[in-house]
Residue frames relative to the residue before (quaternion, step in Angstrom):
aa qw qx qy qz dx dy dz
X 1.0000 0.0000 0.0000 0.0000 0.00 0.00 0.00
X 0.0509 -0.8899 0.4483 0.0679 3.77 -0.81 0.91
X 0.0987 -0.8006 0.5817 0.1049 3.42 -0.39 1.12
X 0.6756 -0.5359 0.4092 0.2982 2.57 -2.19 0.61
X 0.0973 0.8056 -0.5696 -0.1306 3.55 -0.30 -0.20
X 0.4585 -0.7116 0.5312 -0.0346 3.55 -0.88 1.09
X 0.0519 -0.8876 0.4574 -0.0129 3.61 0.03 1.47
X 0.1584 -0.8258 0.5348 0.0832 3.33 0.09 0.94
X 0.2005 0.8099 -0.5463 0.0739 4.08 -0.26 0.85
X 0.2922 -0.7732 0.4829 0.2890 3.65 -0.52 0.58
X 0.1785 -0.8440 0.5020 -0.0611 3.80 0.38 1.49
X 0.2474 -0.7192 0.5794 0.2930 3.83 -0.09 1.34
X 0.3157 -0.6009 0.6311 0.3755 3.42 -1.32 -0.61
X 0.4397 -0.7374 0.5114 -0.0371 3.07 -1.04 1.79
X 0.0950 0.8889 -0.4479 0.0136 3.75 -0.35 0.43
X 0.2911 -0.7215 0.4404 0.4480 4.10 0.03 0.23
X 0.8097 -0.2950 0.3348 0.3812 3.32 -1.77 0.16
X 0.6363 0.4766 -0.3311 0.5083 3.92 0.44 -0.90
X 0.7007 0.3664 -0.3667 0.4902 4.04 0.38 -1.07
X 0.5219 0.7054 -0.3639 0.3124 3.62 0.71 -1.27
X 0.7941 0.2589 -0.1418 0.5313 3.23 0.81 -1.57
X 0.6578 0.3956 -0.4480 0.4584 3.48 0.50 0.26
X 0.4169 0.5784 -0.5038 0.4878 4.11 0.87 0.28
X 0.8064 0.4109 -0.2383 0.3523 3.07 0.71 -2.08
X 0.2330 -0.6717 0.6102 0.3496 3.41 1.00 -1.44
X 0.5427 0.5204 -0.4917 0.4392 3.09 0.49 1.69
X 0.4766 -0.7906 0.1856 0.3366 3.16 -0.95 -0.06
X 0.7960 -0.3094 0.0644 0.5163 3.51 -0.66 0.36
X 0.8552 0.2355 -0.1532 0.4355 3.07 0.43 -1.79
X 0.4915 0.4951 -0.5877 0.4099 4.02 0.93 1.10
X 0.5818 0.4762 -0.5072 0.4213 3.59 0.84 -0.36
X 0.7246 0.5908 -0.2379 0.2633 3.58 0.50 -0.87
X 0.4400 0.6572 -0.1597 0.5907 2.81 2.29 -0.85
X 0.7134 0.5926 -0.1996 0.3162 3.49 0.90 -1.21
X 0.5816 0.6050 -0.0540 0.5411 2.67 1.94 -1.52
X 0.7266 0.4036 -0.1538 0.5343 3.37 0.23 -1.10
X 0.6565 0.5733 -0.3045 0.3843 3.95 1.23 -0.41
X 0.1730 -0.7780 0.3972 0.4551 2.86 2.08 -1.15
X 0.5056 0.5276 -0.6157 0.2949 3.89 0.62 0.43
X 0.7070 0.3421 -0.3803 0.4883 3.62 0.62 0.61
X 0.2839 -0.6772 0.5497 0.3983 3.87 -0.42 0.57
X 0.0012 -0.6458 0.7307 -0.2215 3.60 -1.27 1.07
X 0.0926 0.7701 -0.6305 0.0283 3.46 -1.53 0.68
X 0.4894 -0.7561 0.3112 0.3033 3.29 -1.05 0.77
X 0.2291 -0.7793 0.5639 0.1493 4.02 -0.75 0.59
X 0.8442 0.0292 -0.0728 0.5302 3.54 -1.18 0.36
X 0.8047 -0.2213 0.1777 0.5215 3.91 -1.32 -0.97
X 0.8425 -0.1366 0.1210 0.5068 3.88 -0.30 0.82
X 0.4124 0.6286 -0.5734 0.3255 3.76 0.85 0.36
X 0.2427 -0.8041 0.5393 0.0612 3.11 -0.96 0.56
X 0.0117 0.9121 -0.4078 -0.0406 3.85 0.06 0.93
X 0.1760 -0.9312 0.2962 0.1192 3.28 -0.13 1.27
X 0.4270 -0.6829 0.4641 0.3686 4.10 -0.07 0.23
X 0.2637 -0.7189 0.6315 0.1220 3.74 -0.66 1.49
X 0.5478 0.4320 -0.5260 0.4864 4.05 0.26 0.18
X 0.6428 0.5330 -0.4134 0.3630 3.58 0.60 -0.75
X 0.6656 0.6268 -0.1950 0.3550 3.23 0.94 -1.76
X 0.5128 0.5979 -0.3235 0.5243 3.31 1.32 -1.46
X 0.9167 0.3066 -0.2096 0.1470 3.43 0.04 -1.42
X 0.1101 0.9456 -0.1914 0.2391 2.46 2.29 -0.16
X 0.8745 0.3352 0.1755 0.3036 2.21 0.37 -2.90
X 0.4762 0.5978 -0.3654 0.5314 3.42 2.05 -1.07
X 0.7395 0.4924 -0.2756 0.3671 3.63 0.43 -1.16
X 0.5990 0.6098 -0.2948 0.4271 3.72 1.00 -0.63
X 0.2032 0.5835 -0.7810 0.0912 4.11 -0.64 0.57
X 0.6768 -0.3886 0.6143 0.1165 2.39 -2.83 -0.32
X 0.2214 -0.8762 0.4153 0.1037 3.63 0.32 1.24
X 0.7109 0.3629 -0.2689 0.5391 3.68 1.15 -0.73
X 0.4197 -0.6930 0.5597 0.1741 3.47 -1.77 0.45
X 0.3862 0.8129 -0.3367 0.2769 3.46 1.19 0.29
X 0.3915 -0.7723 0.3476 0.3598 3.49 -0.30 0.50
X 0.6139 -0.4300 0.3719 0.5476 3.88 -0.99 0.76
X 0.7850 0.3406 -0.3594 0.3722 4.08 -0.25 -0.40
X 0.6027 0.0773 -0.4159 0.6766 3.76 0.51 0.61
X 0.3962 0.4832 -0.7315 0.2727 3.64 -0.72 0.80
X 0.8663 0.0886 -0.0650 0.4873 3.23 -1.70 0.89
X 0.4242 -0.8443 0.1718 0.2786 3.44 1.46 1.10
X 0.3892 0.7406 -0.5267 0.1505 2.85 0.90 1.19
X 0.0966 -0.8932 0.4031 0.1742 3.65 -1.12 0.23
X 0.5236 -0.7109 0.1160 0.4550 2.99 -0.81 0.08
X 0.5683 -0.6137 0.4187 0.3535 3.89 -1.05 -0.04
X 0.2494 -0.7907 0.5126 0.2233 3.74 -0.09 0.90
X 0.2951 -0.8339 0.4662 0.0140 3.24 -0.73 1.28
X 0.0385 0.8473 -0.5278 -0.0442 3.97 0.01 0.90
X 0.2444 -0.7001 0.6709 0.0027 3.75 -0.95 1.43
């Protein structure tokens, strides 16, 4: 006798590094970076493929801001060079 039976599984969607960065609109080697950092969950399939979880990635990014108010030219102390003509 066969019943139906009805699997109910919460399957992430899995994508490689190349799609990743074209969803995100980054580039390759930061998604891969991301992956290999573990701040995205990502795992490796077959010879070095690397498959990365797009809910993670998503949340990744919602969760990520900019913490300082400082203007791009003294960030990461840089400054500028006064220039006399």
């Amino acid at each position: 006798m066969k019943e139906n039976f009805e699997i109910k599984t919460n399957i992430p969607t899995m994508c490689g590094i190349k799609e990743t960065a074209k969803n995100f609109g980054i580039a390759k080697y930061h998604a891969r970076q991301l992956a290999l950092s573990g701040k995205v969950k990502a795992v490796r399939a077959g010879r070095g493929k690397i498959l990365v979880n797009q809910e993670s990635v998503a949340e990744y990014f919602n969760s990520s801001y900019l913490t300082e108010d400082k203007p791009a030219s003294t960030y990461n102390r840089i400054k500028p060079i006064p220039v006399k003509l």
